[in-house]
matplotlib code that plots the C-alpha trace (Angstrom):
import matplotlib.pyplot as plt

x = [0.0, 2.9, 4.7, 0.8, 0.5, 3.6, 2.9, -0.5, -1.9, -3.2, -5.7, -6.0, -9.3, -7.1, -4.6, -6.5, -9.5, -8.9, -11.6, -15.4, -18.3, -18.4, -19.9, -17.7, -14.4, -15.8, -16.5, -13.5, -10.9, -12.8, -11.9, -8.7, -8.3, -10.3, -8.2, -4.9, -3.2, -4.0, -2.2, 0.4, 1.5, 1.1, 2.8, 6.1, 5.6, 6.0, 8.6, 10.9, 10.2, 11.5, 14.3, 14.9, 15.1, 17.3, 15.2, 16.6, 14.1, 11.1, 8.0, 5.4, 1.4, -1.8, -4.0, -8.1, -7.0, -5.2, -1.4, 1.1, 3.0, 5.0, 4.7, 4.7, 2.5, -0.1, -0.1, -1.0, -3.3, -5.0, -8.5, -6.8, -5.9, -9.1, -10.3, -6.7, -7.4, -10.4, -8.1, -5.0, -7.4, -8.2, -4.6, -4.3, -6.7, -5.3, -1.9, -3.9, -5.9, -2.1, -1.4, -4.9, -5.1, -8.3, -8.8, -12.6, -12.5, -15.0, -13.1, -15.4, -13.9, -16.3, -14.8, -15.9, -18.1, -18.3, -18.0, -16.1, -16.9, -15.5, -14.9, -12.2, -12.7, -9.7, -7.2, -7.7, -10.2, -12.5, -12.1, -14.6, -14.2, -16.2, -17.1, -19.1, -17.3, -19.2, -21.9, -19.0, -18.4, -14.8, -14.2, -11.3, -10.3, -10.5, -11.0, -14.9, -15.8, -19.2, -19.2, -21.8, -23.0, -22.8, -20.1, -19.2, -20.2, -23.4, -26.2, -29.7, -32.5, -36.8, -38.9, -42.2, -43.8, -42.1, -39.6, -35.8, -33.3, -29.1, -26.7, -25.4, -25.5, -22.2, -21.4, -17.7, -14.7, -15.8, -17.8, -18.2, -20.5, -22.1, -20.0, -16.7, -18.2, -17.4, -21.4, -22.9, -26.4, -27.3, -27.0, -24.8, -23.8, -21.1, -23.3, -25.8, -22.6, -21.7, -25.3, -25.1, -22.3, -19.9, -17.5, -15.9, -15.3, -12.5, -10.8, -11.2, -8.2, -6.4, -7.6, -6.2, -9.6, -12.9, -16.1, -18.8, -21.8, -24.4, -24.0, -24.7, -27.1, -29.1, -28.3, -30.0, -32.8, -34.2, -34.4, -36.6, -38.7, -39.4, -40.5, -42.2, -39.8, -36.7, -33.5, -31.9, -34.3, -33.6, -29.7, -30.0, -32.3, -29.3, -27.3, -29.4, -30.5, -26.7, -26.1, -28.5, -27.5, -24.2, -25.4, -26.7, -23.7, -22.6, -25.3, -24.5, -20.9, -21.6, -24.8, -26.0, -22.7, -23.6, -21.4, -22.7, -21.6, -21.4, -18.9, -17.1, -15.4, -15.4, -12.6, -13.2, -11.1, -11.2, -11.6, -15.4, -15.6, -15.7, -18.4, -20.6, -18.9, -20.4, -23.9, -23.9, -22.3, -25.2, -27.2, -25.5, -25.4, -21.4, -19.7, -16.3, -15.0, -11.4, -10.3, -6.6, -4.5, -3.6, -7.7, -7.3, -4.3, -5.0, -5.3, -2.2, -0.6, -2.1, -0.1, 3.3, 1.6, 1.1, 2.8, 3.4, 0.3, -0.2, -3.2, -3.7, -7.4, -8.1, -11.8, -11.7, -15.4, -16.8, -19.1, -17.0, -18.6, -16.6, -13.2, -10.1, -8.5, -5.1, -5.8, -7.2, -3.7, -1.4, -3.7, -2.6, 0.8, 1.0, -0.8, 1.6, 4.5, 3.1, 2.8, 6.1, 7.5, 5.6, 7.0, 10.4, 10.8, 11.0, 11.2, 13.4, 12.2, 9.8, 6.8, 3.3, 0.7, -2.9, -5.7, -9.3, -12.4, -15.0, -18.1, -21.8, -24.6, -25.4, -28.7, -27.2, -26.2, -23.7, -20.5, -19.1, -14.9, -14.1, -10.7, -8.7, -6.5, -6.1, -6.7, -4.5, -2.8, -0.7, -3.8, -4.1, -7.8, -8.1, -12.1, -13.8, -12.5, -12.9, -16.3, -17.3, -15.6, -17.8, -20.9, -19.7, -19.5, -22.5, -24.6, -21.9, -23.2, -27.2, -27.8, -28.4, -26.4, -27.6, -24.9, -27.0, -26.6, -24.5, -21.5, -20.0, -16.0, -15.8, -12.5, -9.5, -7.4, -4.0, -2.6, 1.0, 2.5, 5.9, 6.1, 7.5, 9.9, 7.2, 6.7, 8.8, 6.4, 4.4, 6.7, 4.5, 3.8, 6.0, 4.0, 2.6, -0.1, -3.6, -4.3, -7.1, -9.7, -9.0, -12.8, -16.0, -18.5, -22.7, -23.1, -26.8, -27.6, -30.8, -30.8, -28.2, -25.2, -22.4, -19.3, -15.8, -13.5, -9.7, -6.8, -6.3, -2.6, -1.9, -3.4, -1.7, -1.3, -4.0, -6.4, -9.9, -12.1, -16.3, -19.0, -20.1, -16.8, -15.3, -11.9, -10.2, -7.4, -6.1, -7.7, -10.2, -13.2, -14.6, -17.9, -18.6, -22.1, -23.4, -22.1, -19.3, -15.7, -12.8, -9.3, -6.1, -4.0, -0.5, 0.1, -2.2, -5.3, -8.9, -10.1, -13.6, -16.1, -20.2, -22.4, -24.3, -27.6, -30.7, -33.1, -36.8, -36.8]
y = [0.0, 2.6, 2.0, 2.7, 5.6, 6.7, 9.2, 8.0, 7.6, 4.1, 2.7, -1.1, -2.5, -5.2, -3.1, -0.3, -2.4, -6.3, -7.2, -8.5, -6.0, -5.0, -1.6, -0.6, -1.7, 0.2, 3.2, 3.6, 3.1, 5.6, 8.0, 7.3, 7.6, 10.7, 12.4, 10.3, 12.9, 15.9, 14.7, 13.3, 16.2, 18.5, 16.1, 15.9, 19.7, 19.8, 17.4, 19.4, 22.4, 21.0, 19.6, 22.9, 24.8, 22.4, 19.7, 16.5, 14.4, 12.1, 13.3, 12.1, 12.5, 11.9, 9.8, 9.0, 6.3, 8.5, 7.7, 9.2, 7.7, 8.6, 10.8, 7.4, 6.2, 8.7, 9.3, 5.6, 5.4, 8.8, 7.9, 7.1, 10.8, 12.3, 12.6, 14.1, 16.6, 15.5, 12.9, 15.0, 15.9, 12.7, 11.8, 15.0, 13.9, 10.5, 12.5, 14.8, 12.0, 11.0, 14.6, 14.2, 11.4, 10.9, 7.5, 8.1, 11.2, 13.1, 15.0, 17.8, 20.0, 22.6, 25.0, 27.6, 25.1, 22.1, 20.5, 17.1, 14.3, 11.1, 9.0, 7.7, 4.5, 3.6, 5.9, 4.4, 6.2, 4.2, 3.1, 2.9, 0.1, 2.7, 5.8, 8.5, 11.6, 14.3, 11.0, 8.9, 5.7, 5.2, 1.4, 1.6, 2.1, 5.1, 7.3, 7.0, 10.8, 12.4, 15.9, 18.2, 21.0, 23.6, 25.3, 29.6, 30.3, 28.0, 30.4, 30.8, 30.7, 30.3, 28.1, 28.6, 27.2, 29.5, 27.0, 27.9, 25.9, 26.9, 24.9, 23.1, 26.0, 28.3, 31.8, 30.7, 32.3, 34.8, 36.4, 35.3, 36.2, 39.2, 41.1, 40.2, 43.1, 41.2, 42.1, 39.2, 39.7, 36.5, 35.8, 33.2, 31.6, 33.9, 36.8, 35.4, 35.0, 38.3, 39.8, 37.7, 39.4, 36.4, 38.0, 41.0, 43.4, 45.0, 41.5, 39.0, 38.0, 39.3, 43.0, 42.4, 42.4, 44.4, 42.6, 44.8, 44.5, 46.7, 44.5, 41.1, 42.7, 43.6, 40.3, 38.6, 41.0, 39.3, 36.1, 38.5, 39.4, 36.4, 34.2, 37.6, 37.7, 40.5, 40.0, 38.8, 35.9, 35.1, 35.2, 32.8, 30.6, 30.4, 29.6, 26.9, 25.4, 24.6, 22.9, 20.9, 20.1, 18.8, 17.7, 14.9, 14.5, 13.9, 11.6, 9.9, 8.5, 7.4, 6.7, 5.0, 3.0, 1.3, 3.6, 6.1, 9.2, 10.3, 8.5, 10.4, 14.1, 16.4, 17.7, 20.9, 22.3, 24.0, 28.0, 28.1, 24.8, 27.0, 29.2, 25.7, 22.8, 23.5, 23.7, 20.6, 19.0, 19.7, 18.2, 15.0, 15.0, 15.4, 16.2, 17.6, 19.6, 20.1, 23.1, 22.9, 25.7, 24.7, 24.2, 26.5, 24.1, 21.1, 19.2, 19.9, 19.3, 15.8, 15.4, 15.4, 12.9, 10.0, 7.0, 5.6, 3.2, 0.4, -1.5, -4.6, -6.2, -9.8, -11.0, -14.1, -15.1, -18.2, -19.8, -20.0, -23.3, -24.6, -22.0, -23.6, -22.0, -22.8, -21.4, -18.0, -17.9, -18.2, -15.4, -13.1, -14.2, -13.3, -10.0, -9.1, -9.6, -7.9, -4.8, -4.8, -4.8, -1.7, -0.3, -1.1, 0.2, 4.1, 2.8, 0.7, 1.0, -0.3, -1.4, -3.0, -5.0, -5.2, -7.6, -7.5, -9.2, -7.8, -10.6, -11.1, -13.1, -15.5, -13.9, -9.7, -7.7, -5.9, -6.5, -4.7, -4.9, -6.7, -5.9, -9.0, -8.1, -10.7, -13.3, -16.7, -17.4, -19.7, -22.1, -24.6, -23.1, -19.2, -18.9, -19.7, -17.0, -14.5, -15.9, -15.4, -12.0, -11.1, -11.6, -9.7, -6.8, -7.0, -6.6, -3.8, -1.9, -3.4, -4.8, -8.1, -11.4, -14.5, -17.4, -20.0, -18.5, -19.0, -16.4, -15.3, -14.1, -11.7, -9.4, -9.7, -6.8, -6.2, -3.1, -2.9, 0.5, 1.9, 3.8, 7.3, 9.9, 11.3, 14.8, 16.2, 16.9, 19.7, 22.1, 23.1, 26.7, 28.3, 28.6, 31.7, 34.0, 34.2, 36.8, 39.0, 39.1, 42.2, 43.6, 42.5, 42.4, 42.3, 38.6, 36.8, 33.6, 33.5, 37.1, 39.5, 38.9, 40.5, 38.2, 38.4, 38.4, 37.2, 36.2, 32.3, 33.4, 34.7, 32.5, 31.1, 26.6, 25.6, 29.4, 28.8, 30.5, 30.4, 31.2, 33.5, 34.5, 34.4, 33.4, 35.0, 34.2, 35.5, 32.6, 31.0, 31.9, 30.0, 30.8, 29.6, 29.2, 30.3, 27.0, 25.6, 25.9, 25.9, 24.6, 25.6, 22.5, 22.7, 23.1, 26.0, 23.9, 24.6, 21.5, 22.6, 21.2, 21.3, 20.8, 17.5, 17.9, 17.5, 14.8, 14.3, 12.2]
z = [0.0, 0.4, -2.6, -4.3, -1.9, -0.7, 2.5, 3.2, 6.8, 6.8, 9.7, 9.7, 11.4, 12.8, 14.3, 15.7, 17.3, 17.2, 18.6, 18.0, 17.3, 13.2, 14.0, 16.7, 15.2, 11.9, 13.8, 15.9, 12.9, 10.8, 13.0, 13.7, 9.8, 9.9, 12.9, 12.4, 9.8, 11.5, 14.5, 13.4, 11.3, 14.1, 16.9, 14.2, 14.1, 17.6, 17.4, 15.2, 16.9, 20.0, 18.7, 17.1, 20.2, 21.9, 23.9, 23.6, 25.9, 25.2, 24.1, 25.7, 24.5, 27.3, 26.2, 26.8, 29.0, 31.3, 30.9, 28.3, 25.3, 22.3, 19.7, 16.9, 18.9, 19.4, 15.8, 14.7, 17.1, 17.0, 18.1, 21.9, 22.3, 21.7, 25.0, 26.3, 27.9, 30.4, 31.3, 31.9, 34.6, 36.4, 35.7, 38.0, 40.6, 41.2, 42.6, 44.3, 46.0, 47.0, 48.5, 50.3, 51.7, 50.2, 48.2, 47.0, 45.1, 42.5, 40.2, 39.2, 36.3, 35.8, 32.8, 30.4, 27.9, 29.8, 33.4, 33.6, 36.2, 37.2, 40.0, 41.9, 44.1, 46.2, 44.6, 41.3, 38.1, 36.3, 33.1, 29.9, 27.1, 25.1, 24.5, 22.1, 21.5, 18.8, 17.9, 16.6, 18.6, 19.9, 21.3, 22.9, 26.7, 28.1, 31.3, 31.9, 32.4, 31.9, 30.2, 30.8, 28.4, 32.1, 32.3, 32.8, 29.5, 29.6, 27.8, 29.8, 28.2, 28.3, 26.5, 25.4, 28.2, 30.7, 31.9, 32.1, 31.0, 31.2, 28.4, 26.5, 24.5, 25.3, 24.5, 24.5, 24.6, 21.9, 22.5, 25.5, 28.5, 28.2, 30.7, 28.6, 26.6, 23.2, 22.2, 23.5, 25.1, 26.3, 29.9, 31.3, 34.2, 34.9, 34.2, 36.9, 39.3, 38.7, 39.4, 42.7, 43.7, 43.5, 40.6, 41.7, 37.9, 39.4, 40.1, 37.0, 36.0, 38.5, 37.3, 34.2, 32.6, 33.9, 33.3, 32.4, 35.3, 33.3, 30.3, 32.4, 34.3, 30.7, 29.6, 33.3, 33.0, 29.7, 31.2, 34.4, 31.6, 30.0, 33.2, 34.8, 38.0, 39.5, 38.2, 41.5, 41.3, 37.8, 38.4, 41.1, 39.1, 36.4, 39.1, 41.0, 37.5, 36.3, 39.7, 39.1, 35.9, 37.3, 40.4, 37.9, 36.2, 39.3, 39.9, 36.5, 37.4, 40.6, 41.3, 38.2, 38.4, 41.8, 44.0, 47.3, 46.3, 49.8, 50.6, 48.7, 48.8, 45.9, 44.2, 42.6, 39.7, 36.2, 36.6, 37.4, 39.8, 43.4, 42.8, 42.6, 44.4, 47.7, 46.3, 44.2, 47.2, 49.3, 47.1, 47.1, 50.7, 50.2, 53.6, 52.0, 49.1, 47.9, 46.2, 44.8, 44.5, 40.6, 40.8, 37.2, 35.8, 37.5, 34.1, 32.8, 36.1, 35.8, 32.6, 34.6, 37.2, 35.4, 33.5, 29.9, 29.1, 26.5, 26.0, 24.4, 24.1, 21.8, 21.5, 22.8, 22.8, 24.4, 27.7, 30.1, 31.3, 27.8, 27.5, 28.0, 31.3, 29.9, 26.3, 29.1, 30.6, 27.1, 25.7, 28.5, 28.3, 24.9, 25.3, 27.9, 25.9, 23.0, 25.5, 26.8, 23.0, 22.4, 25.9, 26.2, 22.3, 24.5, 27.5, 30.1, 33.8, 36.3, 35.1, 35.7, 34.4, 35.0, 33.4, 32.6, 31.0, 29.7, 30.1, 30.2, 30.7, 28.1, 27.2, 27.3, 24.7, 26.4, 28.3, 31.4, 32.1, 34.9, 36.9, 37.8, 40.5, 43.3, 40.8, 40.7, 37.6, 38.7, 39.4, 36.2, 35.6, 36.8, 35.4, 38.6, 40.0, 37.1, 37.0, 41.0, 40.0, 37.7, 39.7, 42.1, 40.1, 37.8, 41.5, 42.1, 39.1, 38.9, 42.4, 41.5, 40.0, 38.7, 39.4, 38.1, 34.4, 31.6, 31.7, 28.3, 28.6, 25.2, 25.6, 27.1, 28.1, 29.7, 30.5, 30.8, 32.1, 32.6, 35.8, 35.3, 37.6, 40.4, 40.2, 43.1, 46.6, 46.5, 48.9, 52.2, 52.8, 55.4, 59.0, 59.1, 60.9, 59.4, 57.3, 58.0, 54.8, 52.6, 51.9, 52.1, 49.8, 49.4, 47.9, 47.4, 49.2, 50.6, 50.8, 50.7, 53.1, 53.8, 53.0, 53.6, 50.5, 50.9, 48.9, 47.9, 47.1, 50.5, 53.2, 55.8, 56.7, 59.1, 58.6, 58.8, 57.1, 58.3, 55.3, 54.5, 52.0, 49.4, 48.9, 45.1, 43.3, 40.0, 37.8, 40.2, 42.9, 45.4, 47.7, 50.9, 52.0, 55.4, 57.7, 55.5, 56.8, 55.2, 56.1, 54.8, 54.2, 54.1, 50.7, 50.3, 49.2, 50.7, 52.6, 53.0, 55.5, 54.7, 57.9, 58.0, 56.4, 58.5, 57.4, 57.8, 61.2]

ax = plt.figure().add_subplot(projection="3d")
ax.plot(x, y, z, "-o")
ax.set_aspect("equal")
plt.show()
């Protein structure tokens, strides 16, 4: 094919996705070819470039699955990277769950267009065998985050029938919100946070840019006018509306995938995360929320935190009540070894390797992945224990099991990673007095309350701060409602403590 075609991209079926499912396999190396080019010309760009200025080091690319790998390899398989950037951001909460303390973690990355969720369970994220991304269907493994059309730029608007509704709809970058004074006039959640007194104009960007307050204020009031109420009320229905939106995002990773959220703290990042955590946490009966300093960076942070990744899956379709347990166990040999090709061809250092199935019941249409860690491979027949396994977690995720049934073993999957240089420790602040807050400002809870406003850049290990306040950095906000506290923790993040709620007895 390259001596016909010398230069083309070429994306084989068989190389891409090996593995059952005509549709998906189709799908998934379409757009590989379809996004495969574009990459790669820009990651050998990038290349040169570097090379050009003197860097003589790898290269390494995040992928959907969370770790990094090479530049050859991120261009051949292109349709692994398209979901890089969400998970340069649960790549970042996995190390800040380290920093923490804190193994059960929600990252919640709430940005300009669109708010990120995921979960982490015992220090380690979830992973999806597949995923849509823009209607195309993308089979192979990658971080399993939900993405919400809510985020800062989220357009309001009111239907015919009265009712509002905030996203997916954003206003972007340009123009933005309507008090970016680009010339938008649609409200927005920021415009709403801004009415509510939670923005301060003088301080966006660290004062580098003044948002306009009559503009968002215009903007709020047609959304008054449309549903016949004051503006204050309307701002805060933009405001309640989105967090509800997320809340069920929330909702959606957890919830829906046999896992108590409230067991769980949230982690708050992306630039428009604090002005909402709290609030969404309430409503999952949350008890703690996180905000990191790098809360406006944390993704690409994340990108440094984590390690080269290469997957391998092989159908390997049967009932398990007839596979061969031996023919199980060569497969996964082979697999393996075929992974540590790929990674010691850039790489020679520690490593890891983890396995999974993805299985069914005989009569289902669809397969769930099924971690086997603990499992005993040097037993002559592992399958009773991948198949007690997998009952266990199908009543994880669906509250129920049926041993007595057939169970169908479809993929297998091996993982095998080359652990990376950790990112040096975070260095702890330096002890110091609390600092006093530096204003206070008129903000809109249940009513208007007077808060106090201080500097995220400046606070000293171990301050507490009591809501109602607001706490501002240069690139990030956070709100504290009336009976939340927040902790600094020694490396300047906000450990922040929401009171118990009170049920119905």
């Amino acid at each position: 094919m390259t001596r016909v075609l010398p230069g083309a991209y070429i994306a084989l079926s068989s190389d891409v996705l090996p593995q059952i499912k005509e549709f998906e396999r189709v799908s998934t190396t379409v757009v590989n070819a379809y996004v495969g080019p574009a990459l790669s010309r820009y990651l050998e760009r990038l290349a040169r470039r570097l090379a050009e200025a003197g860097y003589a080091g790898p290269t390494l690319i995040i992928q959907s699955h969370g770790g990094v790998g090479p530049i050859d390899e991120s261009g051949r398989l292109a349709a692994g990277a398209v979901l890089s950037g969400p998970a340069g951001g649960v790549a970042g909460s996995v190390y800040a769950a380290r920093l923490i303390g804190e193994g059960n973690l929600i990252p919640f990355d709430m940005g300009g267009t669109s708010t990120d969720i995921s979960l982490i369970v015992e220090g380690r994220p979830s992973l999806a065998a597949a995923r849509r991304v823009a209607g195309h269907t993308i089979a192979l493994s990658s971080l399993d985050i939900a993405s919400i059309g809510a985020g800062g730029g989220s357009i309001a608007r009111v239907d015919a029938g009265g009712v509002l509704h905030v996203g997916p709809e954003s206003a972007g970058a340009v123009p933005g919100p309507a008090c970016y004074g680009n010339g938008s006039s649609a409200a927005t959640v920021t415009d709403a946070n801004l009415v509510l007194g939670y923005l301060d104009p003088a301080a966006f960007l660290g004062g580098r840019r003044r948002l306009d307050r009559v503009a968002a204020e215009a903007a709020v009031d047609d959304i008054a006018a449309a549903i016949g109420i004051d503006r204050v009320s309307a701002a805060l229905g933009i405001h309640r509306v989105v967090n509800t939106t997320m809340a069920e995002g929330v909702r959606l990773v957890s919830v829906r995938r046999g896992v108590d959220p409230r067991h769980f703290a949230l982690l708050a990042f992306g630039g428009a995360s604090g002005l909402h955590a709290t609030d969404i946490a309430r409503q999952l009966d949350l008890e703690r929320v996180v905000v990191p300093r790098v809360a406006a960076v944390l993704s690409a942070w994340g990108m440094l935190a984590t390690d080269l990744r290469f997957e391998v899956a092989r159908s390997h379709i049967g009932d398990t009540r007839t596979l061969d347990g031996g023919a199980l166990k060569r497969l996964f040999e082979e697999m393996e070894a075929e992974g540590f090709a790929r990674l010691r061809a850039s790489f020679d250092g520690p490593s890891q390797v983890t396995r999974s199935v993805d299985m069914r019941y005989g009569e289902q249409v669809f397969e769930i992945t099924v971690g086997l860690d603990g499992v005993d491979w040097t037993l002559a027949d592992p399958l009773p224990q991948i198949i007690e396994r997998f009952h266990r977690r199908h009543e994880e995720l669906y509250t129920y099991s049926l041993p007595g049934q057939e169970t169908v073993l479809v993929n297998a999957r091996v993982a095998v990673a080359g652990i990376l240089a950790a990112l040096p420790l975070e260095p702890s602040l330096p002890e110091a007095s609390p600092v006093a807050a530096r204003a206070e400002r008129s903000i809109y809870l249940e009513g208007w309350v007077a808060a106090s406003v201080y500097d995220f850049d400046a606070l000293a290990p171990k301050q507490t701060i009591a809501g109602p306040a607001i706490v501002e950095s240069a690139v990030t906000t956070v709100l504290l409602r009336s009976g939340e506290r927040a902790t600094v923790t020694p490396l300047g993040w906000l450990d922040i403590s929401l009171p118990p709620r009170r049920r119905p007895e």
